[in-house]
C-alpha positions as CSV (number, residue, x, y, z in Angstrom):
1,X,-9.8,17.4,24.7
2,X,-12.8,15.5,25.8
3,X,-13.7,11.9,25.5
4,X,-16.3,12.7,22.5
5,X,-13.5,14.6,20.8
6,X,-10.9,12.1,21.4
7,X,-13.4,9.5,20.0
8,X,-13.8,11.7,17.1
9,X,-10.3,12.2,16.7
10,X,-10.0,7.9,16.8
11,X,-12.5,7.0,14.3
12,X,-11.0,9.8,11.6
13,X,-7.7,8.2,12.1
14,X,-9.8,4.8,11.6
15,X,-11.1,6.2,8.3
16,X,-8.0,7.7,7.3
17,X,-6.2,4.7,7.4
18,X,-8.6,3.0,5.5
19,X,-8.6,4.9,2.1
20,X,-4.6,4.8,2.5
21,X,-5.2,1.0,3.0
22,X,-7.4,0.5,0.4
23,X,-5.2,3.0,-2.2
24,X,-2.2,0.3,-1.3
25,X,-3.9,-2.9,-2.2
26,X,-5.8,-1.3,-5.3
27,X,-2.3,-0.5,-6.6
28,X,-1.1,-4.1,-6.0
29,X,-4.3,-5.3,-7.8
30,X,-3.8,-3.7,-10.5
31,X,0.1,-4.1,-10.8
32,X,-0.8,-7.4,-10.4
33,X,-3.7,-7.3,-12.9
34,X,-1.4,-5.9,-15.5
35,X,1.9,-7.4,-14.8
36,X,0.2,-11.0,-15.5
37,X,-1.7,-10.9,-18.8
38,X,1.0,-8.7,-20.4
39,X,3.8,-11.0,-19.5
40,X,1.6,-14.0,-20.4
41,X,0.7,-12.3,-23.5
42,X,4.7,-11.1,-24.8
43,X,6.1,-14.1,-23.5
44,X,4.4,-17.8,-23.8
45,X,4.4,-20.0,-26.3
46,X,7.1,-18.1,-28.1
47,X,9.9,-19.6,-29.7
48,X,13.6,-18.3,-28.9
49,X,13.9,-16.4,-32.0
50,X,10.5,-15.0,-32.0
51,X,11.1,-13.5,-28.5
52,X,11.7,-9.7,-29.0
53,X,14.5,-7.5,-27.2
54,X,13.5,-3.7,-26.7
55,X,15.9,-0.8,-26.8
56,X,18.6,-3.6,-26.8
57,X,19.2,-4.4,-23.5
58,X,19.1,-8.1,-23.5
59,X,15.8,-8.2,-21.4
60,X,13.4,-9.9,-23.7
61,X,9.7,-8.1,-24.1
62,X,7.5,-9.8,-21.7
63,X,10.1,-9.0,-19.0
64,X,10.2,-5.2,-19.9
65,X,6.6,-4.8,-20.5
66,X,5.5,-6.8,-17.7
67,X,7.9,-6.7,-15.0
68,X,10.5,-4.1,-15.4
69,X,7.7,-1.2,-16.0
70,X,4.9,-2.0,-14.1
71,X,7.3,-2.3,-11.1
72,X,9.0,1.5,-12.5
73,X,5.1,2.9,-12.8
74,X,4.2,1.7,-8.8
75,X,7.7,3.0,-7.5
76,X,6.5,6.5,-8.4
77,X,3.0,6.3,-7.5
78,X,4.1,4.5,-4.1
79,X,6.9,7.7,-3.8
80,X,3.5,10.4,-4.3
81,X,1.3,8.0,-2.0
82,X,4.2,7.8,0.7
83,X,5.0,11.7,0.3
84,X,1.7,13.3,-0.7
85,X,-1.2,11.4,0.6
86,X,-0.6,8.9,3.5
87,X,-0.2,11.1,6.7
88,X,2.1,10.5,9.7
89,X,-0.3,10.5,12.8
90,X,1.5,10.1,16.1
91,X,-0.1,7.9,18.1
92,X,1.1,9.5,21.3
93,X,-1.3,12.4,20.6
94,X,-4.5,10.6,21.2
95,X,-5.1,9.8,24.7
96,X,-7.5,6.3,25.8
97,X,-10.8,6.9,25.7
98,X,-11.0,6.1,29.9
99,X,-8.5,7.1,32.1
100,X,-6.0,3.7,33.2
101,X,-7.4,2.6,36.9
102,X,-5.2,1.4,39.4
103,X,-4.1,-2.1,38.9
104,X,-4.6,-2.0,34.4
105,X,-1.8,-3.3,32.6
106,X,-0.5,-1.6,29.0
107,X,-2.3,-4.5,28.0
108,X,-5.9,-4.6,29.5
109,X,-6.2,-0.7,28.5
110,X,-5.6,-1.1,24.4
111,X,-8.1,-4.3,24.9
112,X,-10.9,-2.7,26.5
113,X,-10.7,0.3,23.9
């Protein structure tokens, strides 16, 4: 592999990694966007008896609604994230860009790439 492939190789990785990082935090944003309103919505300003309990579980609405299923819903789209679009990329594969010199620590090489 040359250096220009290698590079290549690096910066797909780079890009890669972030639509899987953006796909993460747009799925945290909207749990978050959803879980908030909704449980605000069900649940404040509601007396005792006016609080509702689905399928008769004991969990009032708000907590059903806006906890229990949002947190369901990104289990599953976290499982087909995790097993059908993030990939596994061993870093061992991709060599440095410039051969280690004589004398470079683990350290000095990751820094200068």
């Amino acid at each position: 592999m040359s250096q220009r492939d290698s590079y290549r190789e690096r910066w797909r990785r780079y890009r890669r990694s972030l639509v899987e990082m953006w796909l993460v935090l747009g799925l945290w944003a909207a749990a978050g966007l959803y879980a908030v309103p909704v449980s605000f919505w069900l649940g404040h300003g509601k007396r005792p008896e006016e609080i509702t309990y689905p399928f008769g579980l004991g969990i009032p609405d708000w907590a059903f609604w806006g906890v229990f299923v949002p947190w369901a819903v990104c289990n599953v789209i976290t499982l087909v994230l995790c097993f059908g679009v993030i990939e596994d990329v061993p870093l061992s594969e991709v060599r440095p860009v410039r051969p280690p010199k004589q004398g470079d620590s683990h350290r000095d090489q990751h820094s200068a790439s």
